[in-house]
RODO-2510 file (C-alpha; in nm, 4 decimals, decimal comma):
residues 380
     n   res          X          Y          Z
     1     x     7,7987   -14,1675    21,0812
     2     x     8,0432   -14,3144    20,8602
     3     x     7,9151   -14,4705    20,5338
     4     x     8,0541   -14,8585    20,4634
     5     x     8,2600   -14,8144    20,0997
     6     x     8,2270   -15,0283    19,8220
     7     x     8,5157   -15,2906    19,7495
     8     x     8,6508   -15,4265    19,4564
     9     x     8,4880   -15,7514    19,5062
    10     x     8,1368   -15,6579    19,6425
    11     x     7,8732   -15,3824    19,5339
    12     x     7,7432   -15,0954    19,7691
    13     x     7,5667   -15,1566    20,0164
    14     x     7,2175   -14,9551    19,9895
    15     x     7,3150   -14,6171    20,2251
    16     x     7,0143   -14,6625    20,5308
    17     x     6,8418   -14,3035    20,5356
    18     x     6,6121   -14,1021    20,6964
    19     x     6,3820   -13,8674    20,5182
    20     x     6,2972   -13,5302    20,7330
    21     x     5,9663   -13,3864    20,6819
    22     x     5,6769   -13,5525    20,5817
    23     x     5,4875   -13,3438    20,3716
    24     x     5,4279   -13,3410    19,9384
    25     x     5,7822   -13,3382    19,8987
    26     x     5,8421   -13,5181    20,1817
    27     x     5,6393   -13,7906    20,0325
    28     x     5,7716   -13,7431    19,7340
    29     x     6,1144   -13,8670    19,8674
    30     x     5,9922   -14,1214    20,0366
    31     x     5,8938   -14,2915    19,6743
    32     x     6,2108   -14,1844    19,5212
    33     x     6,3965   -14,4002    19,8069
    34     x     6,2059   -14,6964    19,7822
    35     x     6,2090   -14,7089    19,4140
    36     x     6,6366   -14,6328    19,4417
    37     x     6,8349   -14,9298    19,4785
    38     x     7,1475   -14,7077    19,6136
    39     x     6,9382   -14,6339    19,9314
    40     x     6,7291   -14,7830    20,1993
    41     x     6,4568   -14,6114    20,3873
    42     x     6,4743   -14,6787    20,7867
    43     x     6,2994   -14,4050    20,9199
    44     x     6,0668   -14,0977    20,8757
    45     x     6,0741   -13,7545    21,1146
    46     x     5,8370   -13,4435    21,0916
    47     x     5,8139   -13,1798    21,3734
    48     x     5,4033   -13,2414    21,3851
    49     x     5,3108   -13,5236    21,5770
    50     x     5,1595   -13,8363    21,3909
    51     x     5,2961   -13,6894    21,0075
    52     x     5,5653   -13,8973    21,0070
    53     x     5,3415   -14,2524    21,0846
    54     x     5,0877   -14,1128    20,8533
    55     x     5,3158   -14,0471    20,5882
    56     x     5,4288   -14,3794    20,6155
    57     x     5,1085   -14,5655    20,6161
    58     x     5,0689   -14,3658    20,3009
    59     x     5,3275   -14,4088    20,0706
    60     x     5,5114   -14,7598    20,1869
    61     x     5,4197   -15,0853    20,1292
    62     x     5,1987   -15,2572    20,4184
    63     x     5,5334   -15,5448    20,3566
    64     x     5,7748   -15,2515    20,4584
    65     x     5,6323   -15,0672    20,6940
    66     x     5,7965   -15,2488    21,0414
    67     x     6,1352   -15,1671    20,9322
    68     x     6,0896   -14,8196    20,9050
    69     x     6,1358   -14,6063    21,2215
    70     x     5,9278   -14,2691    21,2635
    71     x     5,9047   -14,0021    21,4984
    72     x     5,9210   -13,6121    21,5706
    73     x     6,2803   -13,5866    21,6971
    74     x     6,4676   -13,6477    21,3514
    75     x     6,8359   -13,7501    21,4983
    76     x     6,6273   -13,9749    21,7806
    77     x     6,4889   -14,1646    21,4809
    78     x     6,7643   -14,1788    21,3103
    79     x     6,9741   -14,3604    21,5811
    80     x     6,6974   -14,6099    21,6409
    81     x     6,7129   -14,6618    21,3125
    82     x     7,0376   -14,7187    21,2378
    83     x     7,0511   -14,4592    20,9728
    84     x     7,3606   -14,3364    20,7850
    85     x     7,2492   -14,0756    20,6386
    86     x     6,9617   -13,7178    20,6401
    87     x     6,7125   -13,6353    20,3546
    88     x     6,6129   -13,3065    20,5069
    89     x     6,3049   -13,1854    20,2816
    90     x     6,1433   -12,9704    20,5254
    91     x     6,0424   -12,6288    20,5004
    92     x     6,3753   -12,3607    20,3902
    93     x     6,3481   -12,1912    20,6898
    94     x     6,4459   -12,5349    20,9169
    95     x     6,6793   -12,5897    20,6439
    96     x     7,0178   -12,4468    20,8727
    97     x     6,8745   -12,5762    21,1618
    98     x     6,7788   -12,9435    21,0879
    99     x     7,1291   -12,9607    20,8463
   100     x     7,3530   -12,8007    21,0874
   101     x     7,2070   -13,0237    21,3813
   102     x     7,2139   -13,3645    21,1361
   103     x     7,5796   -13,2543    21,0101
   104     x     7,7372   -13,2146    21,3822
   105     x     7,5476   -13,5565    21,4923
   106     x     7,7761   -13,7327    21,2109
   107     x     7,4913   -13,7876    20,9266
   108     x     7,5724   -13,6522    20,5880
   109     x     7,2611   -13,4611    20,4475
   110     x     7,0987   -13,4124    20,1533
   111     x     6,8704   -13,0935    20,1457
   112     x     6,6086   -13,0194    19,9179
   113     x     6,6732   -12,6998    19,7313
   114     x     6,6502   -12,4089    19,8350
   115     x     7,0040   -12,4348    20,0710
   116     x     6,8674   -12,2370    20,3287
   117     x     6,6033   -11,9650    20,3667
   118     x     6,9115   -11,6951    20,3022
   119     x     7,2208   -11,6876    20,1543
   120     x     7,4164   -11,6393    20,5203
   121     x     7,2892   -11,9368    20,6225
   122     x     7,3613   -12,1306    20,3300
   123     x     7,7179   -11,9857    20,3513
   124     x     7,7135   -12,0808    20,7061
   125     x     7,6085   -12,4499    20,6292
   126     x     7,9553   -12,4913    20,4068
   127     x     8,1478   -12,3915    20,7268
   128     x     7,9701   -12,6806    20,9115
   129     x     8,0263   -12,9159    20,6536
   130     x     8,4030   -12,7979    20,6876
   131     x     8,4122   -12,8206    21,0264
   132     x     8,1815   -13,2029    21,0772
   133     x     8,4337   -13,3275    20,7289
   134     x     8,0241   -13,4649    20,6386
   135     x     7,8436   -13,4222    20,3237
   136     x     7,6285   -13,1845    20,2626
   137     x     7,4719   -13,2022    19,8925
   138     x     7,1881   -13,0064    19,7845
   139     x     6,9582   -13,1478    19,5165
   140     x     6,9172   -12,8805    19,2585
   141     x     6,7207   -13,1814    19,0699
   142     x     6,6360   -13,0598    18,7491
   143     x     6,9846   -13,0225    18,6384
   144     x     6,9772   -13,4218    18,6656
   145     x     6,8192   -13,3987    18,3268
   146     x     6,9930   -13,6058    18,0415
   147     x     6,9236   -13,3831    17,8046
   148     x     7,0350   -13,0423    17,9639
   149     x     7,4073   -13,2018    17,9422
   150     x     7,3443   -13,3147    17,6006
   151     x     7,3362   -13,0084    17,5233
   152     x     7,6447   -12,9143    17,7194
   153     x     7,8138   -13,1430    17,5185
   154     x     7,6732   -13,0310    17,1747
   155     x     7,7604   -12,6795    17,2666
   156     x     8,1202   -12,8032    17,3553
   157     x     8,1980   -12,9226    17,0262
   158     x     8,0562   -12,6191    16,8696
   159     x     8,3272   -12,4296    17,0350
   160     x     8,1363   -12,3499    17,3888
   161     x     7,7912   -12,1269    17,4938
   162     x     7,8781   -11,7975    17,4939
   163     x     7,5416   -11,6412    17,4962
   164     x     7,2338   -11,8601    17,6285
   165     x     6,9073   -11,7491    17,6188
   166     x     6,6389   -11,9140    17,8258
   167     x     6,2179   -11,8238    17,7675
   168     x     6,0148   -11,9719    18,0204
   169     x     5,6166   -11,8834    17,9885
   170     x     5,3807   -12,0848    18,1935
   171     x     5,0513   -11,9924    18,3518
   172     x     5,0074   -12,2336    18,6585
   173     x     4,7343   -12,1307    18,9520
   174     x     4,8945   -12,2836    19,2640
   175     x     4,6762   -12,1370    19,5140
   176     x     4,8863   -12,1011    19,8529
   177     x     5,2146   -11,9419    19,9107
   178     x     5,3067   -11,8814    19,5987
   179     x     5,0771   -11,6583    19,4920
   180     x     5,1268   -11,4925    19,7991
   181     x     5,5404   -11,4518    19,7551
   182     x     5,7161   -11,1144    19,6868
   183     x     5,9284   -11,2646    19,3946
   184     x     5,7887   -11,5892    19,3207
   185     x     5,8604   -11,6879    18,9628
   186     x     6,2600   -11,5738    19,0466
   187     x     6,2876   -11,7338    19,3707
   188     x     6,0632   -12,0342    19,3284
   189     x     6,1031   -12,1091    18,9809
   190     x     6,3690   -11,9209    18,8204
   191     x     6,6682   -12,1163    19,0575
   192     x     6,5875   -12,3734    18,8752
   193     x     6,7082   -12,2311    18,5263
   194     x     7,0104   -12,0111    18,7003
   195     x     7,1430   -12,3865    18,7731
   196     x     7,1085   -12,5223    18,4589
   197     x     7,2554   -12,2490    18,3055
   198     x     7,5407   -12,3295    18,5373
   199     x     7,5798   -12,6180    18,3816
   200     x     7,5483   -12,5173    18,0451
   201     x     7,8487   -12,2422    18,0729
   202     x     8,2348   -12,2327    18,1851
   203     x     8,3592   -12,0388    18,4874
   204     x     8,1468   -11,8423    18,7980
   205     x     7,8737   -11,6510    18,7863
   206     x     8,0059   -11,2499    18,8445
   207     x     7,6867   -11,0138    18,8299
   208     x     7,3425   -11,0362    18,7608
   209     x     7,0829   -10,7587    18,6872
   210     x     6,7244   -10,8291    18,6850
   211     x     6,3918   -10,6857    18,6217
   212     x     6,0225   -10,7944    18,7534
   213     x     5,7005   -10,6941    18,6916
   214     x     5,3487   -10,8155    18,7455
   215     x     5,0748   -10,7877    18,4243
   216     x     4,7857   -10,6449    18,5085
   217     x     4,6130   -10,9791    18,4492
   218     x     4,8536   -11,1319    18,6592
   219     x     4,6534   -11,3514    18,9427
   220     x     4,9896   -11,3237    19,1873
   221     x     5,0667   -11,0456    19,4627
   222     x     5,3907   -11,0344    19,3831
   223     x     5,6353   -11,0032    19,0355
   224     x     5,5189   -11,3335    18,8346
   225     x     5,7124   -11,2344    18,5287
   226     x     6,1153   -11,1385    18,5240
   227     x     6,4400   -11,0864    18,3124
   228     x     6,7675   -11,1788    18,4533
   229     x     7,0819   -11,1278    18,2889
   230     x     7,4065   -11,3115    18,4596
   231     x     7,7528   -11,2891    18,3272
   232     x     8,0327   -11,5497    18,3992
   233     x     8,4171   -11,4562    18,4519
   234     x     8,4576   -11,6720    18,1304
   235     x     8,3132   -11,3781    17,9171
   236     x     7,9568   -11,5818    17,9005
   237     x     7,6076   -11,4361    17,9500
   238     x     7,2848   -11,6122    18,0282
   239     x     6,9333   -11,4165    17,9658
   240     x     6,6031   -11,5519    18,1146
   241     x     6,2936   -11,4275    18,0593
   242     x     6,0047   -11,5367    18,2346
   243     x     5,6731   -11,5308    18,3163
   244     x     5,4054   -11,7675    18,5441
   245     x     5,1271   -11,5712    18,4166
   246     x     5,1439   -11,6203    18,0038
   247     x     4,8436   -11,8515    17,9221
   248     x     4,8559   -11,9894    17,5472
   249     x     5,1190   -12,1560    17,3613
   250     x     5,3171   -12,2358    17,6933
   251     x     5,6390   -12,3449    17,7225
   252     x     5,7898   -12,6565    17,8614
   253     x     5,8226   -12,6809    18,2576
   254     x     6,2188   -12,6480    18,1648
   255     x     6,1396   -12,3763    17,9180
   256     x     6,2937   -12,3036    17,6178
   257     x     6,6898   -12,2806    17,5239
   258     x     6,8884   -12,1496    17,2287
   259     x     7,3104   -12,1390    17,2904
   260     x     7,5192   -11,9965    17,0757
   261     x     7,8685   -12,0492    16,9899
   262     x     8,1315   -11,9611    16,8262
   263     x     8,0671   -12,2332    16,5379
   264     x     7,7052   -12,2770    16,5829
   265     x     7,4047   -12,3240    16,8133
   266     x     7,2271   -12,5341    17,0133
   267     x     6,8536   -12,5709    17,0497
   268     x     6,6870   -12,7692    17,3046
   269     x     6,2737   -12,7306    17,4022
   270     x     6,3352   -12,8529    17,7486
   271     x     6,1802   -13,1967    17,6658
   272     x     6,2816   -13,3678    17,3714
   273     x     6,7060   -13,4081    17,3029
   274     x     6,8191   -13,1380    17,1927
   275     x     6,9961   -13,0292    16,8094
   276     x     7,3515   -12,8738    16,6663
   277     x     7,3044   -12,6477    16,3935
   278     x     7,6634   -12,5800    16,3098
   279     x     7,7283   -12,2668    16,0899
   280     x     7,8455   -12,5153    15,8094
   281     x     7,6976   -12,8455    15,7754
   282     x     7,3775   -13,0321    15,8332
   283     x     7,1429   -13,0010    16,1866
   284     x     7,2906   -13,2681    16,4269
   285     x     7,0127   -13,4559    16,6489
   286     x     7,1075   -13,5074    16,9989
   287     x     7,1864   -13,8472    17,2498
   288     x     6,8202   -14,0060    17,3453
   289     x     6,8520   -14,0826    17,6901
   290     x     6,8304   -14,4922    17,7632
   291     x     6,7042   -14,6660    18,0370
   292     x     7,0171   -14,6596    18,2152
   293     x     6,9358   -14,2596    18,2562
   294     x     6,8724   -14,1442    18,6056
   295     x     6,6523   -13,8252    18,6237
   296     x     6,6072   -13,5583    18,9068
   297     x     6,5323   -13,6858    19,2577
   298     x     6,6377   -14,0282    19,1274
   299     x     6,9872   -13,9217    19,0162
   300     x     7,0671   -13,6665    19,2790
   301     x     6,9904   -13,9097    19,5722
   302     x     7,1684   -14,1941    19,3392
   303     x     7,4851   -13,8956    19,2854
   304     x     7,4744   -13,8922    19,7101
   305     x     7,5119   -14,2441    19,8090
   306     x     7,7495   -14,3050    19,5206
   307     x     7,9449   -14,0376    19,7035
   308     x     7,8725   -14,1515    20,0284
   309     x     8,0252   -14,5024    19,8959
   310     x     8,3534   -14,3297    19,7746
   311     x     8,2607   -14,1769    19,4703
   312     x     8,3445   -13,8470    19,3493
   313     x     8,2164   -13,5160    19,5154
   314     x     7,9115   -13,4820    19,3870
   315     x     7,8573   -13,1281    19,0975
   316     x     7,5818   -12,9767    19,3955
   317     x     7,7995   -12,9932    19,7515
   318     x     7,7237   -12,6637    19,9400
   319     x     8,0164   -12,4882    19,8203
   320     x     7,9254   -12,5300    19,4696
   321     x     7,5603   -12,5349    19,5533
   322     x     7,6088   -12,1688    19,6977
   323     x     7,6722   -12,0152    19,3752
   324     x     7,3145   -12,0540    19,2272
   325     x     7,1142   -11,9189    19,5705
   326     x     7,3817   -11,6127    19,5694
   327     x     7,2118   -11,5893    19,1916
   328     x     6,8861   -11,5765    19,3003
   329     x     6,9097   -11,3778    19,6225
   330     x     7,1198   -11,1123    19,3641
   331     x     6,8407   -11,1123    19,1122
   332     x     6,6000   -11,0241    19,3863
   333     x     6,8315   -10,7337    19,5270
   334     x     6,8437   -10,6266    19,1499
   335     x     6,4980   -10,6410    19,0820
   336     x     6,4098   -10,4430    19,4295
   337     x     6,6934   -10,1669    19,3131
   338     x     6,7438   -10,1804    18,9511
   339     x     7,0725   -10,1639    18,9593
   340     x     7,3645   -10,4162    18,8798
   341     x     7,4377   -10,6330    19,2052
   342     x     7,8065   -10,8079    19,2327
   343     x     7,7930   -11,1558    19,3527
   344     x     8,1581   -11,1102    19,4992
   345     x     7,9841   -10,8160    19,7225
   346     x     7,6798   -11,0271    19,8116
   347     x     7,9020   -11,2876    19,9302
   348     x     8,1420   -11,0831    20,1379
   349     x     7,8122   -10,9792    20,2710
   350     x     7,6569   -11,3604    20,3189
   351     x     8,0363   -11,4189    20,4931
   352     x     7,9831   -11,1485    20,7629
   353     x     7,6360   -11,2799    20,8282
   354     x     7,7395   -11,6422    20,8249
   355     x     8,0453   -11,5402    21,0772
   356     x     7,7795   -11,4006    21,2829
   357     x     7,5493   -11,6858    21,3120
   358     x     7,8219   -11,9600    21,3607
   359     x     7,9795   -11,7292    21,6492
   360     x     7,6059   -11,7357    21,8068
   361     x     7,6407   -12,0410    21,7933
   362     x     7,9471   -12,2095    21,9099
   363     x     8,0109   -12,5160    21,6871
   364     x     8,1634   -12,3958    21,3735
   365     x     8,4740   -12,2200    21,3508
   366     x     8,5527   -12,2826    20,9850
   367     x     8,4505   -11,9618    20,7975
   368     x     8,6761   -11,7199    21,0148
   369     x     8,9204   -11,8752    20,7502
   370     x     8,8479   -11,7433    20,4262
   371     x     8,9522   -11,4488    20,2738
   372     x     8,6060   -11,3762    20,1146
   373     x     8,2482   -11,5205    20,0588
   374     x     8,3693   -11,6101    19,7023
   375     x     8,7294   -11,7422    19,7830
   376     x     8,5667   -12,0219    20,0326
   377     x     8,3235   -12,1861    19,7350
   378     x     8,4246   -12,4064    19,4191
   379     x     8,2085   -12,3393    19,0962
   380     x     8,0583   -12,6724    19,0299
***
């Protein structure tokens, strides 16, 4: 489906969507659309039979409801609907499936983070994109925070992070699958600060060497408590150090941050704007966001019709998107082996699993063209 640009003389025209999967997060979307001026919900899918209606009845205005479409067969729905577009938020292991299917029926997507389930198959999704010429955007939502590229900026004029340091403590008691997980602060938690570091450094991420434990007290099967250690190509290395099990002077949900540069630092508590402290000269406060700020689901599904409507590429397409899974899924490998994992080796790897998959399955052709996992992905 092709999305109707913008013109000079008129505004965009709200992109019609479909949101796949109609569970928390699910719902979740489902508000962030109809509160979003750049899009227009038309229809909701989930696999079980009677979420989608339920979901609806839930979370949409009684006013609304007949103009929304719903159903268990997402790219049925979204025909009926008139759609233009696929919010796929459902589980990461229907991630390749439900993108791949949505990309080759001509809807762009935007997927929830994680990518996929591994990093093959989110290599293989940036073939399909290739091959469809649809978007494929993942929303890696909290670095749609104001303040994170506040501090970007203050860093900038400070002569750029070279070393950032991130502390993350929290002590939250889930229940469910994540305190069930193997790796659960690194792979369902830690992503989230990999990208923003992304953001917060020059060039692309080149090794990373991680180590996870569990405290004794610890109320998780798996490692609830990690450092990670990535280095960049532009001489830059980002520290976390984590834990979901530290009760007691917590930090915030986007932990703590100190970069520093060659002129001074940055601090930033992961709530409030951040602060220059040049070597020479007085502590600098930074930009408070306005009310013309857009903030995590918002922005990233305001970034994706924006692009849809001719805009620029948006900072989290699959290519660049790939980058910060290939962080995580190397952290794990670390963690599992102590030793140092290359990210241009665990992408050559991702390639000859990706290769594999889209040869199983017939549709996708573009990946037998690059060189290597790394030489096929922009940084982002």
């Amino acid at each position: 489906m092709s999305a109707t640009p913008a013109t000079p003389d008129a505004p965009a025209a709200p992109v019609p969507v479909v949101v796949v999967g109609a569970g928390g997060m699910g719902r979740a979307w489902i508000g962030t659309v109809l509160g979003n001026d750049a899009a227009r919900l038309v229809g909701v899918a989930d696999l079980l039979d009677g979420a989608a209606e339920r979901a609806v009845a839930e979370t949409v205005p009684e006013s609304e409801r007949a103009g929304i479409a719903t159903g268990t067969d997402m790219l049925e729905v979204a025909r009926r609907a008139g759609a233009e577009a696929i919010i796929d938020v459902t589980i990461p292991a229907a991630h390749h499936t439900v993108t791949a299917d949505a990309l080759h029926a001509g809807y762009p997507v935007l997927g929830e983070k994680p990518c996929a389930a591994t990093l093959a198959e989110a290599v293989s999704l940036a073939g399909h994109a290739e091959t469809t010429g649809q978007l494929f955007m993942v929303s890696q939502s909290r670095r749609n925070n104001p303040h994170l590229h506040e501090a970007r900026r203050l860093a900038d004029e400070l002569g750029g992070a070279g070393i950032v340091d991130t502390r993350f403590l929290k002590a939250p008691r889930f229940g469910g699958f994540r305190e069930e997980m193997d790796q659960p602060l690194i792979v369902d938690m830690a992503i989230h600060a990999f990208d923003a570091g992304r953001v917060l450094v020059e060039g692309a991420p080149v090794s990373v060497t991680a180590t996870s434990y569990n405290p004794s007290w610890s109320w998780y099967a798996g490692d609830a408590a990690a450092t990670v250690t990535i280095t960049y190509d532009s001489g830059a290395v980002h520290t976390f150090s984590g834990s979901w099990c530290s009760p007691g002077a917590e930090t915030s949900w986007n932990g703590e941050w100190r970069l520093s540069c060659e002129h001074g630092s940055v601090l930033w508590d992961g709530e409030s704007p951040p602060t220059a402290h040049p070597a020479e000269g007085p502590e600098r406060a930074g930009r408070t966001p306005g009310s013309e700020d857009r903030w995590e689901l918002d922005a990233s599904l305001a970034t994706f019709c924006a692009a849809l409507r001719g805009g620029q590429a948006p900072e989290s397409e699959v290519h660049a998107n790939v980058w910060t899974q290939a962080i995580v899924e190397a952290a794990v490998r670390s963690a599992g082996t102590g030793a140092r994992v290359q990210l241009a080796d665990l992408l050559d790897g991702a390639l000859a699993g990706a290769r594999a998959l889209d040869r199983a399955d017939g549709r996708s052709g573009a990946l037998e063209a690059w060189k290597t996992g790394a030489s096929g992905l922009t940084t982002g």
